[in-house]
C-alpha positions as CSV (number, residue, x, y, z in Angstrom):
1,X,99.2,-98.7,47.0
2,X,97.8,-101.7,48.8
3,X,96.9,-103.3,51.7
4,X,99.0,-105.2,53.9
5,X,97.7,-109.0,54.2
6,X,98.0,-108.7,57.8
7,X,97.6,-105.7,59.6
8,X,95.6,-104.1,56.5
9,X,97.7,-100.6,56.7
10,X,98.7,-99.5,53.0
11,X,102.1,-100.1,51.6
12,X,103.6,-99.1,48.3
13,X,103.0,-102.0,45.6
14,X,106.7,-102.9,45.3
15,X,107.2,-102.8,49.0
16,X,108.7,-106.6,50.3
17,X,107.7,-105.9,53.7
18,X,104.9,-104.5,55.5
19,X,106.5,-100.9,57.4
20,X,104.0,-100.9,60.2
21,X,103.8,-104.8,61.1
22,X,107.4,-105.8,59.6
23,X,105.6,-109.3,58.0
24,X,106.9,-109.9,54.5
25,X,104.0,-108.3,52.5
26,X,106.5,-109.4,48.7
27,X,103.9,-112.7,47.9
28,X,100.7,-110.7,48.0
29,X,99.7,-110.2,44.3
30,X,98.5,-106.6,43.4
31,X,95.9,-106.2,40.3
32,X,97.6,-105.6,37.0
33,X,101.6,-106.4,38.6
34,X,103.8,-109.7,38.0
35,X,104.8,-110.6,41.8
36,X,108.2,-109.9,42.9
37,X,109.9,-112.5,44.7
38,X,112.3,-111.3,47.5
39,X,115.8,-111.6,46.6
40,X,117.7,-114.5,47.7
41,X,120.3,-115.1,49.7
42,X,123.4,-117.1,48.8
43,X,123.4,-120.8,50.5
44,X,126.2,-121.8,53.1
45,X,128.0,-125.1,51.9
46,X,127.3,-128.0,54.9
47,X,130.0,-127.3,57.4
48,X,132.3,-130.4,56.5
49,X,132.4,-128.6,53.2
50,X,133.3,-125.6,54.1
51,X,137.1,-124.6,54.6
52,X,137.6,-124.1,58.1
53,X,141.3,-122.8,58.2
54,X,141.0,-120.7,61.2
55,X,139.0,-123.1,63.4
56,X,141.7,-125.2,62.6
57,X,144.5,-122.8,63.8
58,X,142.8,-121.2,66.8
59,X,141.9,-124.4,68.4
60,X,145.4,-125.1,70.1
61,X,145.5,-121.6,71.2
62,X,141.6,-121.8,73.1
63,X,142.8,-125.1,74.3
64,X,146.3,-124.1,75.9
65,X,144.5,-120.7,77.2
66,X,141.3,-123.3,79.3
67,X,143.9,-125.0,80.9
68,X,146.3,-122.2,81.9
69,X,142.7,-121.0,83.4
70,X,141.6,-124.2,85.1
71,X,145.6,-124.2,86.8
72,X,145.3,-120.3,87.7
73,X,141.9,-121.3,89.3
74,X,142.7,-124.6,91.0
75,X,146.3,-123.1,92.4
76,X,144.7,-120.1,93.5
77,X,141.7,-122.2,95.4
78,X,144.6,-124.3,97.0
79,X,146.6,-121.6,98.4
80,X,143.1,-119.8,99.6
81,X,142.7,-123.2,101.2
82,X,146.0,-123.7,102.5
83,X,146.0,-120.2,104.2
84,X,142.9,-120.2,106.0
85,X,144.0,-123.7,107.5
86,X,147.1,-122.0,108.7
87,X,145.5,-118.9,110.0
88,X,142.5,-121.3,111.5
89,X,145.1,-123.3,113.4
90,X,147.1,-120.5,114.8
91,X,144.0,-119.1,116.2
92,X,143.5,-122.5,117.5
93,X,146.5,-123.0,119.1
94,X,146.5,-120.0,120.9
């Protein structure tokens, strides 16, 4: 057992992070034990490298799907518009 570097709580010796604080507790040499180093995760190629096949495919599809929104919203605001001038004037004209 040993203390955790920053909340001084014990932890096992081959314990990567601290339980009670969460802080990675791995770089902390104990007396006597070879320090582990935590093990690391693969690296992502830089985004021009990586094969984007399915951004590629789905972007027609989000594209056509937007615009069918922005015409279901802009029609729909038109006839709201169109139908309160109507009902406005015949209240008018009475």
């Amino acid at each position: 057992m040993r203390n955790c570097p920053y909340c001084a709580e014990k932890i096992e010796d081959d314990a990567l992070f601290c339980k009670h604080c969460g802080r990675e507790a791995a770089a902390i040499e104990t007396p006597g034990k070879e320090e582990k180093k935590p093990p690391s995760l693969p690296k992502k190629a830089p985004k021009a490298e990586r094969a984007s096949s399915t951004d590629d495919k789905s972007r027609p599809i989000k594209m056509a799907c937007l615009g069918f929104a922005i015409t279901v919203v802009l029609a729909g605001s038109c006839i709201t518009v169109c139908f309160f001038l109507v009902v406005v004037s015949g209240i008018l004209a009475q």
